[in-house]
N, C-alpha and C positions, 0 to 999 in steps of 0.2 A: 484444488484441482483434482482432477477423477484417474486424469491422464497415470500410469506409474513412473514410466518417462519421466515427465514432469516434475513428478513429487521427488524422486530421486537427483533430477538438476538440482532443485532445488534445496535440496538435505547438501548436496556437492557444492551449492553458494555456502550455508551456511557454517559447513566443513573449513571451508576456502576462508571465510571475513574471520571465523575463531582462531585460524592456524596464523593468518599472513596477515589481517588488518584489512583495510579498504587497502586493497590494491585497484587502481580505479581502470586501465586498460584490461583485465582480467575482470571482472566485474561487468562493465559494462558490454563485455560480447557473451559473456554470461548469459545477462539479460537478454541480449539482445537474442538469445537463442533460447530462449523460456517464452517471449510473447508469443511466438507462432501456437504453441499449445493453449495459451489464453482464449486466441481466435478463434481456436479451432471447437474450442469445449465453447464458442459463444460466450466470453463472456468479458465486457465492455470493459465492466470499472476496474477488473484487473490488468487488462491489453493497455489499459490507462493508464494506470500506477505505475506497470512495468517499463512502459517507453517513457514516462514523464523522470522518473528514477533514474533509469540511464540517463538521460538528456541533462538531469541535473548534475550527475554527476561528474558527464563530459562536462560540461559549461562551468562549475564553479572549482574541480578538482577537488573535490570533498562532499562528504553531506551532512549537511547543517540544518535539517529538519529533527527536531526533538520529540519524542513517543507523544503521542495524543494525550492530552490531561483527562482522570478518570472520570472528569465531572461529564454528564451526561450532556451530550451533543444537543443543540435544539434542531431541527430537525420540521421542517415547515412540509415535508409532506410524509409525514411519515406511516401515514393511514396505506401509503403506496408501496412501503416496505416490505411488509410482509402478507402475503396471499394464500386465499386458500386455508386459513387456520381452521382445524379439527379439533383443536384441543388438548392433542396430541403430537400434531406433527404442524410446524410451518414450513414454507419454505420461501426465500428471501430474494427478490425482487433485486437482480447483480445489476441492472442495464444502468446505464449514465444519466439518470434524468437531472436535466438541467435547468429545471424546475428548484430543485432541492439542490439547498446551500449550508454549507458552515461556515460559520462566520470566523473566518480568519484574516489576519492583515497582516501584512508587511515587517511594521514596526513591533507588534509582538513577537515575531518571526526570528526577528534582528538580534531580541533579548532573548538570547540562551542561558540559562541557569549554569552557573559554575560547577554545576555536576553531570551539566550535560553530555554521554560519551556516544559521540558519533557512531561507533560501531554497535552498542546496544542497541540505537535507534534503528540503523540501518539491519541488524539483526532480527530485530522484532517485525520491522515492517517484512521484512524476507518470510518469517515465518507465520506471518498472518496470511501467506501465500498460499498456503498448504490445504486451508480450510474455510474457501470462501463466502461454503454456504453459512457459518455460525454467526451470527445474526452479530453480536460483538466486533467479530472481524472484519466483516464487512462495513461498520460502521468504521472502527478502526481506519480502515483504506481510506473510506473517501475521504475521514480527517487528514491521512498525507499526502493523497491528490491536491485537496484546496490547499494545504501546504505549500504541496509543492510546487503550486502554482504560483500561489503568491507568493512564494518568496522570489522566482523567478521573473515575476512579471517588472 
């Protein structure tokens, strides 16, 4: 995000999950006072992640989504990704096309790894907030968007 605002809430979630843990009513109005800046810089897939995050965290009291695995996303439009390239500079296509899917389900979702620590997960996804244009992050996000869907669905 561009906003300072923003990026300072945001360094103040990250203060807040390293000091206290998921505290999940603290958190989630957090959030919930971090999306209006998403909106407002336009920008979808994070207004997504944000509200989807709170939601899960109200609904399951925890979060149980695990960092995105480094293996390289597939990624069915990804010619749509990135615009504009000079060679020098891209810049990365944020909107929610719903076109483009990662393949994730349920029942992988379910098997968490015995080193799985919620708040890493829940820390990293926070901090991939800060820098939405880095083409990594952004892919990043939507892997815990469809996450976070599917484990919720």
């Amino acid at each position: 995000m561009e906003n300072k605002e923003a990026k300072k809430r945001i360094d103040n979630i990250l203060k807040d999950i390293e000091s206290n843990g998921i505290v999940i009513t603290t958190l989630v109005e957090q959030l919930q006072e971090l999306r209006p800046y998403a909106v407002d810089e336009k920008i979808p897939l994070l207004a997504k992640v944000i509200r989807l995050t709170f939601e899960h965290l109200e609904n399951n009291e925890g979060f149980f989504i695990p960092i995105p695995d480094d293996e390289p996303i597939e990624d069915t439009d990804s010619e749509n990704d990135i615009e504009g390239n000079t060679g020098t500079e891209s810049s990365i296509n944020l909107t929610d096309n719903k076109d483009t899917k990662t393949e994730v389900t349920a029942p992988e979702i379910a098997e968490l790894s015995e080193d799985f620590d919620p708040i890493d997960s829940l820390s990293y996804l926070i901090s991939l907030m800060k820098d939405v244009k880095n083409k990594i992050n952004a892919t990043d996000l939507r892997a815990y968007c469809n996450a976070l869907i599917a484990y919720d669905a």
